[in-house]
C-alpha positions in Angstrom: 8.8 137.2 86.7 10.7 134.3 85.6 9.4 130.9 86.7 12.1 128.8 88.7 12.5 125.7 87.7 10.8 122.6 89.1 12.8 119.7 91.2 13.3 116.2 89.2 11.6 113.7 90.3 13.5 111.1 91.7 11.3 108.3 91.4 11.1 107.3 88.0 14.9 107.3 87.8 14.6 104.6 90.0 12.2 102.5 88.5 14.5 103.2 84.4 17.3 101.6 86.3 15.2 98.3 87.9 13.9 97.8 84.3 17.4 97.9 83.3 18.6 95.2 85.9 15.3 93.1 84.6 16.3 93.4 81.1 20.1 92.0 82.1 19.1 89.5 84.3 16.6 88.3 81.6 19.4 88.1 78.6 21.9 86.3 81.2 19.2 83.4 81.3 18.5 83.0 77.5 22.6 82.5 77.2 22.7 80.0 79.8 19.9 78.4 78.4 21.8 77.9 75.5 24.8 77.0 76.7 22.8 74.0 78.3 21.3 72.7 75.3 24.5 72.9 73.7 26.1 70.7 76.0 24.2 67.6 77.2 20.5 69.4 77.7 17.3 68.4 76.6 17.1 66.9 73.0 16.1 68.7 70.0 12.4 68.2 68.7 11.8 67.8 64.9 12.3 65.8 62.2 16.0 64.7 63.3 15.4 63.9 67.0 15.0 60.2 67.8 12.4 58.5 69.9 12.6 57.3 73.1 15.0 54.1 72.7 16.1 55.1 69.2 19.6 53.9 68.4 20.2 57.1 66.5 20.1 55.6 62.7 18.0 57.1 60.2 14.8 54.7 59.6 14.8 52.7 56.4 13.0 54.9 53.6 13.9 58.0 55.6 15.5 60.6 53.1 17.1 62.2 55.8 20.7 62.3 56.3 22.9 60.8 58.5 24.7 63.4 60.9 29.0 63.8 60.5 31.2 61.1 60.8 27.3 58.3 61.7 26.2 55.2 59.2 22.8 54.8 58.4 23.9 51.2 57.5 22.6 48.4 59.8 25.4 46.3 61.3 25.1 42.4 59.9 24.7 41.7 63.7 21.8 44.0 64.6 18.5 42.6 65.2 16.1 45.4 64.5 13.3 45.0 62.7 11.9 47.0 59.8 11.1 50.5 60.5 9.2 51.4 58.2 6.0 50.3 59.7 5.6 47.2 57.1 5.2 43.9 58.1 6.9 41.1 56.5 5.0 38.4 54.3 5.2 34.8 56.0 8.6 33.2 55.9 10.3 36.1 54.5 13.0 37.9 56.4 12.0 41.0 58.2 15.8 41.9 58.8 17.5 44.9 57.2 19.5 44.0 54.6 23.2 43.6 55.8 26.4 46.6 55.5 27.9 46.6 52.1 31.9 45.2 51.1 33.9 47.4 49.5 32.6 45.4 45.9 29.8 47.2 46.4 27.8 43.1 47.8 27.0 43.2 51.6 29.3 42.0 53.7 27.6 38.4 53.8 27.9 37.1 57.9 27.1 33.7 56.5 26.6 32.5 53.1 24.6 29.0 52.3 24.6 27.5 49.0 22.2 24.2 48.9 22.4 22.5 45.7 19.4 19.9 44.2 19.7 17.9 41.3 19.4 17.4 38.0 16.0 19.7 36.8 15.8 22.5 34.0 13.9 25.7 35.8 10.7 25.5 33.6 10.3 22.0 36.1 10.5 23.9 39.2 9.7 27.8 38.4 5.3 28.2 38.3 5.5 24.2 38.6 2.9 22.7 40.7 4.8 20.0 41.9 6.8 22.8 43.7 4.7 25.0 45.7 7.3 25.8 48.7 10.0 26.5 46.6 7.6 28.9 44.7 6.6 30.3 47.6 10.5 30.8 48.6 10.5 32.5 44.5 7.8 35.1 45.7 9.2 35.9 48.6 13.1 36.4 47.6 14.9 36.6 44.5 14.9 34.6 41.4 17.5 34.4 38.9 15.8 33.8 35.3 18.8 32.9 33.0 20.7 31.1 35.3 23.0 28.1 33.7 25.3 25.2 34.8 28.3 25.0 33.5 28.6 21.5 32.0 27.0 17.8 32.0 27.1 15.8 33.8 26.8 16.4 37.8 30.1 16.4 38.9 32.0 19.4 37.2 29.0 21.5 38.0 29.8 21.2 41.5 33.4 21.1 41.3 32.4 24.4 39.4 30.7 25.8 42.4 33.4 24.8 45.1 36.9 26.0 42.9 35.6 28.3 39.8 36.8 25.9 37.4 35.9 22.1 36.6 39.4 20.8 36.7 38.8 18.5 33.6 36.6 16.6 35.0 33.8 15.3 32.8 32.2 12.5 34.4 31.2 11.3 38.0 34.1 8.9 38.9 36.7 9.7 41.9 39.7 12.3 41.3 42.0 13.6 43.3 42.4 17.6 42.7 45.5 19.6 43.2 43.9 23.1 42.2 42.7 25.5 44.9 39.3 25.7 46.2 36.8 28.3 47.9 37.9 26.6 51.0 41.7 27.5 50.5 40.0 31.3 49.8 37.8 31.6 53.3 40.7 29.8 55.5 43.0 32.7 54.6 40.5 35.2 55.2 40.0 34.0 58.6 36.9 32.8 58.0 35.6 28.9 58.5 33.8 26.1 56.2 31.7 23.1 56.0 30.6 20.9 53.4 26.9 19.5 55.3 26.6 16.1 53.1 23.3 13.7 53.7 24.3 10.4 54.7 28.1 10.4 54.8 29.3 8.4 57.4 30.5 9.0 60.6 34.0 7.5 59.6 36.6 10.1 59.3 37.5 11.2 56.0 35.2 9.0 54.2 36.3 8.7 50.4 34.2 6.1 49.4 31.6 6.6 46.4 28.7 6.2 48.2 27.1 5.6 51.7 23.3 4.3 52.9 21.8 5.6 56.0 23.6 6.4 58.9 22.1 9.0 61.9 20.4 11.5 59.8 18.2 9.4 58.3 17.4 6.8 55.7 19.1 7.7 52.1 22.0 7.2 50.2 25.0 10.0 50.0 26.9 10.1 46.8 30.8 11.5 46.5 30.1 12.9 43.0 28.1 15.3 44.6 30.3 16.7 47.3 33.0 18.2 45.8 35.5 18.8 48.2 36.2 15.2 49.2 38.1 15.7 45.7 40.6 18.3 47.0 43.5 16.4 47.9 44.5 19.3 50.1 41.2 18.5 51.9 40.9 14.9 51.9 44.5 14.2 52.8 44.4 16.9 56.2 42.1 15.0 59.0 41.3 18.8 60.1 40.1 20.4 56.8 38.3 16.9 56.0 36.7 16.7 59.5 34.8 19.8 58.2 32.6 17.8 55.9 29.8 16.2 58.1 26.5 14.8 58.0 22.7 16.4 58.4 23.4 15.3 62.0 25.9 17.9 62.6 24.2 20.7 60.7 24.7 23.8 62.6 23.7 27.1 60.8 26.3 29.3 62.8 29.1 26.7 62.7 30.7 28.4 59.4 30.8 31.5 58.0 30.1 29.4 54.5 28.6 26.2 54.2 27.8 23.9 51.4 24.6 22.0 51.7 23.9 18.3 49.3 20.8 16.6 50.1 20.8 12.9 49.5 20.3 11.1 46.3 16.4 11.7 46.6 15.8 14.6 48.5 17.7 16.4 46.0 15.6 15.5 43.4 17.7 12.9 41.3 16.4 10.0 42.3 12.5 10.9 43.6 10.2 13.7 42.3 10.0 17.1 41.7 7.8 17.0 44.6 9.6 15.0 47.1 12.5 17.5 46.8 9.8 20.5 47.6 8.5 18.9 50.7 12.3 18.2 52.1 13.1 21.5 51.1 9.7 22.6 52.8 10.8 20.6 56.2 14.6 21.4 55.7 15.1 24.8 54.9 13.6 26.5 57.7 16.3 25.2 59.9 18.2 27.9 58.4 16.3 30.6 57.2 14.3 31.1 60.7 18.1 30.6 62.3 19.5 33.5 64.1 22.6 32.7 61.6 20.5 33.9 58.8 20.7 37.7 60.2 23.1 39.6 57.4 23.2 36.0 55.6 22.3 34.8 52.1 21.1 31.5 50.8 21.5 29.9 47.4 19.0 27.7 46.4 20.4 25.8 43.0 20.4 23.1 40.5 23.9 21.5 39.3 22.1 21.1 36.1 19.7 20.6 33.9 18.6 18.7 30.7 18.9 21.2 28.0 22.4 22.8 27.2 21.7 26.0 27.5 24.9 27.6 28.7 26.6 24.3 29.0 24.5 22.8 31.8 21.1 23.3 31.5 19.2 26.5 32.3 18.1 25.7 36.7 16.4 27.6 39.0 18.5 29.9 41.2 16.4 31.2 44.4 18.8 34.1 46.2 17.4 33.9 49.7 18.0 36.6 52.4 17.7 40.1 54.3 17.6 42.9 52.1 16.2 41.4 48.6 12.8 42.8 47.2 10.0 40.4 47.5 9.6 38.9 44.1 12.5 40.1 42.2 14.0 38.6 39.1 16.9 39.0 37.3 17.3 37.8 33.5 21.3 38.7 33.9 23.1 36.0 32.3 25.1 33.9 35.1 26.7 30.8 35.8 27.6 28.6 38.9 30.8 30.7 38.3 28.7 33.8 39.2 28.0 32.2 42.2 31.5 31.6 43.1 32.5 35.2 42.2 29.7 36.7 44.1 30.9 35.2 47.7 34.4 36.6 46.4 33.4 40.4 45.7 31.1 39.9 49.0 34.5 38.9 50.8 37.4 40.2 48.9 38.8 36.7 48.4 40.1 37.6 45.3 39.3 35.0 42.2 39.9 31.9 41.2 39.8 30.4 37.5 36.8 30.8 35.3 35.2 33.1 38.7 37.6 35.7 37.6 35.7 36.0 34.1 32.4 36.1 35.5 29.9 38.8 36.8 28.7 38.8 40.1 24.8 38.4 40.9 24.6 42.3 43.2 21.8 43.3 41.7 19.8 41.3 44.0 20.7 44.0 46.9 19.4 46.8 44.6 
């Protein structure tokens, strides 16, 4: 007899088809959870998410990249601290170091140059008459074969403000028609000061010297402030309304500014170790200024008394975000380096003997 054949079972049939639904239903969900995360949902986790408040740049000594079309630079105007978890020595700039020009220099927000007087480096550099400036050394950046240009004072800061000395060999009163560093920032857009020590309130002072007045007790000398010489300057009540005294110091006034203690502070007529202690009181006006965010300082000599290089081998202290605690450079420069530094840094262009000499970057390594 032949068996008949048994009736399916309809059950099961059911149940292959709810499975079915399950395993749609489950794959819709996975695609719209990433659509979500693809378009404003939670953050990624890893190595490339950032922590809460994170501005989205890489940390500094992170090897990671930066993502499409972002800059791990630091903008000149941020005021993050180090994130790298170090702390910074006392006195010494915590900042990151500020965006790079197109020279390859940052993009300086302010530069300071302060110039003392009359000293060859082995007088100031280990010297114990100097302890701040030391501590300034060990902190920032020293240049080790540094020079003036020529002897005596004058040119060497006539040097430092125009790239060139102009002839001048001694420290009587000219009047200059070359063009200055001055001439250079104006067109840039940028703004100047020259911060003098005991110049007098009277407008467009072009005496030779000057006693007291309301910064203090001291004695201001015109050898030493070198664009009183500019004729362009000195004959324009505008441009010469831009050299003050210490009264009027102000940190964010210019985007460069020339700095010339008085006749003792700077060294030439007191000690080594009068200059240190001004220095000591003087400088942290500036370096613990807001202005000194992205910013440099020189600290130099006009000259010194050998004749190395023309003017002496001085001490040149770079000061500012961004330079490795106790670095030195034995690259040969000048005050003309100087002057062709804030150029590259600005894209000013050149001007005289600056457009023959090297620029001082590797202090931004």
């Amino acid at each position: 007899m032949t068996a008949e054949p048994r009736p399916s079972n309809p059950i099961p049939s059911r149940l292959l088809a709810g499975a079915a639904a399950l395993v749609v239903l489950a794959l819709m969900a996975v695609a719209a959870l990433q659509l979500l995360g693809g378009s404003g949902g939670p953050a990624a986790t890893g190595p490339m998410a950032g922590s809460p408040g994170a501005s989205g740049q890489i940390a500094r000594g992170s090897t990671e990249p930066s993502a499409p079309g972002s800059s791990a630079a630091t903008s000149p105007n941020d005021s993050a601290s180090p994130s790298d978890g170090t702390e910074a020595s006392p006195g010494v700039l915590a900042s990151p170091s500020p965006s790079s020009s197109s020279g390859g220099l940052p993009a300086f927000r302010h530069v300071y140059v302060v110039v003392m007087e009359n000293e060859e480096s082995t007088s100031i550099v280990g010297h114990p008459d100097a302890p701040y400036i030391n501590s300034l050394i060990a902190g920032y950046g020293l240049a080790t074969n540094y020079t003036g240009v020529a002897h005596p004072s004058q040119p060497n800061y006539i040097a430092l403000f125009s790239g060139s000395t102009h002839g001048v060999d001694d420290s009587g009163s000219h009047t200059l028609s070359g063009t200055s560093l001055a001439d250079q920032i104006e067109a840039s857009g940028r703004d100047w000061r020259v911060y003098a020590e005991n110049l007098p309130e009277a407008p467009c002072f072009t005496g030779g010297s000057s006693s007291g007045g309301p910064d203090g007790r001291g004695t201001y000398a015109r050898k030493h402030n070198p664009a009183i010489s500019f004729a362009s300057i000195s004959g324009d009540p505008a441009r010469c309304a831009k050299i003050q005294n210490f009264s009027r110091l102000d940190p964010a006034a210019a985007d460069y500014e020339l700095i010339v203690p008085n006749l003792c502070n700077d060294m030439h007529d007191c000690p080594v170790r009068t200059g240190d202690t001004f220095l000591e009181s003087f400088l942290p006006r500036i370096i613990d200024s807001p202005a000194m965010e992205g910013s440099v300082l020189f600290l130099t000599w006009d000259e010194g008394t050998s004749g190395a290089g023309g003017g002496g081998r001085v001490a040149t202290v770079v000061i500012g975000p961004g330079i490795p605690a106790g670095f030195t450079s034995d690259t040969r420069h000048d005050h003309y380096s100087l002057v062709r530094t804030i150029e590259n840094a600005w894209g000013l262009g050149c001007l005289e003997s600056a457009c023959d000499a090297n620029d001082m970057r590797e202090f931004w390594p």
